[in-house]
C-alpha positions as CSV (number, residue, x, y, z in Angstrom):
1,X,0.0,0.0,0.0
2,X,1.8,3.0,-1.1
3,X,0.6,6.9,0.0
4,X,2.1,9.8,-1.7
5,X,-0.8,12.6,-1.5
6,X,0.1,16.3,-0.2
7,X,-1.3,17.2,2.5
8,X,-2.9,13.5,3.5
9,X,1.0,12.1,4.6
10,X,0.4,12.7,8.5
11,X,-3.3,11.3,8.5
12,X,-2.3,8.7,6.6
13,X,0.4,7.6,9.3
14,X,-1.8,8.3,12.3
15,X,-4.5,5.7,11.0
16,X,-2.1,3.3,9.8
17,X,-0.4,3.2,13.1
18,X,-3.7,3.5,15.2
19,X,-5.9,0.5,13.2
20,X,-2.7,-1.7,13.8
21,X,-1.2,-1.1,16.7
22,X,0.5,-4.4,16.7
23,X,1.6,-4.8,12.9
24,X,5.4,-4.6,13.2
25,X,8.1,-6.0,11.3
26,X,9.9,-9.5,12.1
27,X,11.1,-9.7,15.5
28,X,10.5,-6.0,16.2
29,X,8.4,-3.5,17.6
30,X,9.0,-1.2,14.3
31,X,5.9,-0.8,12.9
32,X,5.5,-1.6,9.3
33,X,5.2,2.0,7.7
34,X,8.3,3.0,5.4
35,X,8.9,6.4,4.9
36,X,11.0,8.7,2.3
37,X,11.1,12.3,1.4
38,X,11.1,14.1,-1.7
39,X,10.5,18.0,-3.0
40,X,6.8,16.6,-5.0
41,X,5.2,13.5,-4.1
42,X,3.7,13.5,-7.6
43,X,5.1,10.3,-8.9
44,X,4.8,11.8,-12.6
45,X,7.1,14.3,-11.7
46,X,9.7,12.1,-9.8
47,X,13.8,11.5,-11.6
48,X,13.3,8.0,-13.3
49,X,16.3,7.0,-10.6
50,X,13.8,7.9,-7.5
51,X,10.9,6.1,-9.3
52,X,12.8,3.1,-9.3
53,X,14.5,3.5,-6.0
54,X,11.4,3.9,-3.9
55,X,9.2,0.9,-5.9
56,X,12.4,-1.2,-4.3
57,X,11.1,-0.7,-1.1
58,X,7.3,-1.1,-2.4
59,X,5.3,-3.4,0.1
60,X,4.0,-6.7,-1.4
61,X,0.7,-6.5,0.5
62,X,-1.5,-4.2,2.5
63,X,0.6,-5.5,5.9
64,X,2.7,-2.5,5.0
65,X,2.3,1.3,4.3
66,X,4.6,3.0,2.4
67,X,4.6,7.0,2.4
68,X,6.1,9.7,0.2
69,X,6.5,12.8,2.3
70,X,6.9,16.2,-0.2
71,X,8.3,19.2,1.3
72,X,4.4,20.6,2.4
73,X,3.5,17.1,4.3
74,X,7.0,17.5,6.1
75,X,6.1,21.0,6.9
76,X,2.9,19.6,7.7
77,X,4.4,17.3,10.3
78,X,6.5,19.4,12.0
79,X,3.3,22.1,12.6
80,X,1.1,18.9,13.9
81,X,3.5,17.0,15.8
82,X,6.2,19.5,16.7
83,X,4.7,22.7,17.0
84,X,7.4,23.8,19.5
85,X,10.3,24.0,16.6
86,X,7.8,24.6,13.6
87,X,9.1,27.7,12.9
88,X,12.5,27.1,13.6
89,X,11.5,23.7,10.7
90,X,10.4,25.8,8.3
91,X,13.3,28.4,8.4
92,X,16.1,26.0,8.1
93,X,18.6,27.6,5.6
94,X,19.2,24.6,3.7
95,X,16.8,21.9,2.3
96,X,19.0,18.9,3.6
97,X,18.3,20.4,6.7
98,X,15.1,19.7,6.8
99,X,15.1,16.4,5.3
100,X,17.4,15.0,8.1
101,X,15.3,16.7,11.4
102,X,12.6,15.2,8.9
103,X,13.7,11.6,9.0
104,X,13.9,12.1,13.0
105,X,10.7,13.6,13.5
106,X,8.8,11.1,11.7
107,X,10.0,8.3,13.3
108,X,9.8,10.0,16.8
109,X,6.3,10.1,15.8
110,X,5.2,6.8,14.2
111,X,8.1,4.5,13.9
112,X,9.2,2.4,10.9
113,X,11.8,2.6,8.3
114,X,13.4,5.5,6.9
115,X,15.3,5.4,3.8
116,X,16.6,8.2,1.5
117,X,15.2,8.1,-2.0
118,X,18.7,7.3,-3.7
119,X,18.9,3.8,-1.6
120,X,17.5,0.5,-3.1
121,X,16.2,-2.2,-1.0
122,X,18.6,-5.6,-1.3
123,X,17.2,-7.4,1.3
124,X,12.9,-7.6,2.8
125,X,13.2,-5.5,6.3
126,X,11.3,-8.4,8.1
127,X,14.8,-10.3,7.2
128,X,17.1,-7.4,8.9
129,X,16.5,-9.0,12.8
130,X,17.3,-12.5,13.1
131,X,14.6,-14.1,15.6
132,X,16.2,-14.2,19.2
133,X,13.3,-15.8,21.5
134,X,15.3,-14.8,24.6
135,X,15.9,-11.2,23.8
136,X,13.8,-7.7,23.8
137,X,12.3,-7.3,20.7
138,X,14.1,-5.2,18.8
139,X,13.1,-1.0,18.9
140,X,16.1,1.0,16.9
141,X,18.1,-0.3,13.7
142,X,20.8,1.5,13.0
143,X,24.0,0.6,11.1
144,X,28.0,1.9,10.6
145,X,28.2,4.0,7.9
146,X,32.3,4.7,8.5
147,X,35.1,3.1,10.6
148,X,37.9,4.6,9.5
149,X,41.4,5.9,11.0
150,X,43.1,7.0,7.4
151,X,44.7,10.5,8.1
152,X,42.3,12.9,6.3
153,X,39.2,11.0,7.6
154,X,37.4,14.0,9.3
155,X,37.3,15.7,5.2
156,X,34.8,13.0,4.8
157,X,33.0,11.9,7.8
158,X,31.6,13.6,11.2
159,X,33.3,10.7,13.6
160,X,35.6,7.6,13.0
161,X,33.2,5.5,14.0
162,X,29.8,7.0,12.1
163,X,26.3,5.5,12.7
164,X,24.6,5.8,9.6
165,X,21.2,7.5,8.8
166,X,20.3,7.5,5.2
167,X,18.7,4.4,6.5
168,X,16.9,4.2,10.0
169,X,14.2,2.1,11.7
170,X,13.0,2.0,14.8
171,X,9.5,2.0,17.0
172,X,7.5,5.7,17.9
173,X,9.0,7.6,21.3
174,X,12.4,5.7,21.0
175,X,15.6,7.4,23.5
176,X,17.6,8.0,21.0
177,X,14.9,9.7,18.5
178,X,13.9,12.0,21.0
179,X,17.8,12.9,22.2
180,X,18.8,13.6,18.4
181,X,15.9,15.9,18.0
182,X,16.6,17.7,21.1
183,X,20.1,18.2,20.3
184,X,19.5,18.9,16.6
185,X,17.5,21.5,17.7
186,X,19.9,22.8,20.8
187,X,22.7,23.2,18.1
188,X,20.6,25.4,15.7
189,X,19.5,27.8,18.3
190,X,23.0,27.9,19.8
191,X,24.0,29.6,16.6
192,X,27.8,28.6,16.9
193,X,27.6,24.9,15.4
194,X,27.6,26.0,11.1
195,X,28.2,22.9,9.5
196,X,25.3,20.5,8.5
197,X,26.7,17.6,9.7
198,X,27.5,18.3,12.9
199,X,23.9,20.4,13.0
200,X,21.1,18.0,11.9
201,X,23.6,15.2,10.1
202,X,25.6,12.4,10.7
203,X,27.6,14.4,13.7
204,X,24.7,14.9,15.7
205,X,23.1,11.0,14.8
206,X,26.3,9.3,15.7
207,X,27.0,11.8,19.1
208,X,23.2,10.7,20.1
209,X,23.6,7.1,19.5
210,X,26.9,7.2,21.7
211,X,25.4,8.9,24.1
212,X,22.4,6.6,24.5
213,X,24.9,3.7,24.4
214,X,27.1,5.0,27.3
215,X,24.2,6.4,29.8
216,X,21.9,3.5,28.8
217,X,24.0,0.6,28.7
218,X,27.8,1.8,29.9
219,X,29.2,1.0,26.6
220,X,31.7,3.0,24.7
221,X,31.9,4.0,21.5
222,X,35.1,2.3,20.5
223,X,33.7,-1.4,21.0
224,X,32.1,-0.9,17.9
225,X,34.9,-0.3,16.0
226,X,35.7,-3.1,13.2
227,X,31.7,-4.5,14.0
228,X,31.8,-7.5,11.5
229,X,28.6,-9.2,13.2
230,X,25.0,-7.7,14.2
231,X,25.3,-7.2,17.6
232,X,22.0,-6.4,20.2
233,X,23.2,-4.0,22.9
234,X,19.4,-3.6,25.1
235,X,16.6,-3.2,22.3
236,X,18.9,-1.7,19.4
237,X,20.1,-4.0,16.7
238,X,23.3,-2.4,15.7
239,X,25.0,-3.9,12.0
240,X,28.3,-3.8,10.4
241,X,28.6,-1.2,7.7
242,X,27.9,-3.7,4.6
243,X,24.2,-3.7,6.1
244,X,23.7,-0.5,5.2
245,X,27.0,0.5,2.9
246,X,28.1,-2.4,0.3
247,X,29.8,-1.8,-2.9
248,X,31.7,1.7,-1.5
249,X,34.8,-0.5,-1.9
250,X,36.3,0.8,1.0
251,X,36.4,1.0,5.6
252,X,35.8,-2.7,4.9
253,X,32.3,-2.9,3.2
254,X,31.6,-5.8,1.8
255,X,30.1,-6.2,-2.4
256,X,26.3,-5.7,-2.9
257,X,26.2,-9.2,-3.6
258,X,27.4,-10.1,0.1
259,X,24.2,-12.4,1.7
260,X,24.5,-9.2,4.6
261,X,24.0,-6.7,2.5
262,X,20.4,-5.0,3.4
263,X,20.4,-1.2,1.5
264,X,22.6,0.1,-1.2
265,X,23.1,3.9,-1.1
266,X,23.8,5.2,-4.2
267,X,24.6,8.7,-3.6
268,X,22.9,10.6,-6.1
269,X,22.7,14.2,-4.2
270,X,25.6,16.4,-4.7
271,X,23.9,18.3,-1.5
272,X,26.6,20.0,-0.1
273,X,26.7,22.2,-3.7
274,X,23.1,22.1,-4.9
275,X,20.5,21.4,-1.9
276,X,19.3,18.0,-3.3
277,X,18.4,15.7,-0.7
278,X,21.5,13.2,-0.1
């Protein structure tokens, strides 16, 4: 079931998620709703390369709803569901901007699957958590997007060790959702903080991750360095970079082809220069 109507993206949600409050993915507590974000969610006017990207991740029955967000039904969430930072939504300088405090936001709110619209769908989500009977069902998905000590690392990445969040799933009112928000938002106001990454991006996703990880559970950062194995630290599945990064060729990511291989980004935005959404 696929939704992609302006104005309709937030009502669409709410129903899904109240009629089934119990319809998660495999061994999860993420509810089956997969969202993305794009300027129009006017399929006739969508790059042939999105078209095909997002129909990837097309649900195979009405289990599953899949949503388009445009730019108006993210504004639209943000006035409905976090009317405290509306304004400071909606005058964000930059469109990535947005479309990161987006990805949070929505999830915060009703929980699935995020996934930018230049990634393609290897692998069904209800295969991503392998059934453990004796654990807590799984609440946040998040994989390694870098692990990297070369030299010049911090021209490319926010962190050595960066959590990834092109792709993101976990259930509504999760810690971590609600910290990166929080600080997304802290940083902005601050008015010192300039660059995007460490504003809304990967800086501030990985920093709130760590810090959930060290209050939470007393683990440090550095014990997920070289992560070759999914590994559950309390109700967060946390997976090696070739989940979410195959084919980059390089911080050890394994081929596309690789049987753990879950979402290929294909980095189509050239963001930092135009705007596009990464």
């Amino acid at each position: 079931m696929v939704g992609s109507v302006d104005g309709h993206a937030v009502e669409a949600a709410r129903r899904f998620v109240d009629s089934q409050p119990e319809r998660w993915f495999a061994n999860s507590r993420v509810p089956r709703l997969i969202h993305h974000t794009w300027v129009t969610s006017d399929r006739r006017r969508l790059p042939a390369i999105v078209s095909e990207t997002i129909t990837s991740f097309a649900p195979s029955d009405d289990a599953t709803l899949q949503l388009l967000w445009s730019d108006q039904a993210s504004a639209e969430l943000a006035r409905e569901c976090y009317p405290a930072v509306c304004a400071l939504f909606d005058s964000l300088p930059h469109p990535v901007m947005r479309a990161d405090l987006f990805r949070y936001m929505v999830l915060n709110a009703f929980g699935g699957v995020y996934s930018d619209v230049d990634t393609r769908l290897l692998r069904p989500v209800d295969s991503w958590v392998a059934d453990a009977p004796s654990e807590a069902p799984v609440r946040l998905i998040v994989g390694v997007e870098a692990d990297t000590d070369r030299a010049d690392w911090s021209r490319w990445y926010a962190r050595r060790l960066q959590w990834c969040q092109w792709t993101l799933a976990a259930a509504p009112g999760h810690p971590v959702l609600e910290q990166v928000i929080a600080e997304s938002v802290r940083r902005i106001r601050g008015g010192v903080e300039t660059s995007i990454m460490e504003l809304t991006g990967p800086g501030v996703w990985t920093d709130s991750v760590g810090l959930w990880l060290e209050q939470a559970h007393g683990r440090d950062w550095s014990e997920f360095r070289g992560l070759r194995e999914p590994v559950r630290v309390g109700d967060a599945l946390l997976l090696p970079i070739t989940a979410f990064s195959p084919g980059v060729g390089h911080v050890g990511a394994g081929p596309v082809s690789a049987p753990d291989a879950l979402v290929q980004h294909l980095f189509m935005g050239s963001w930092k220069t135009t705007g596009s959404p990464r």
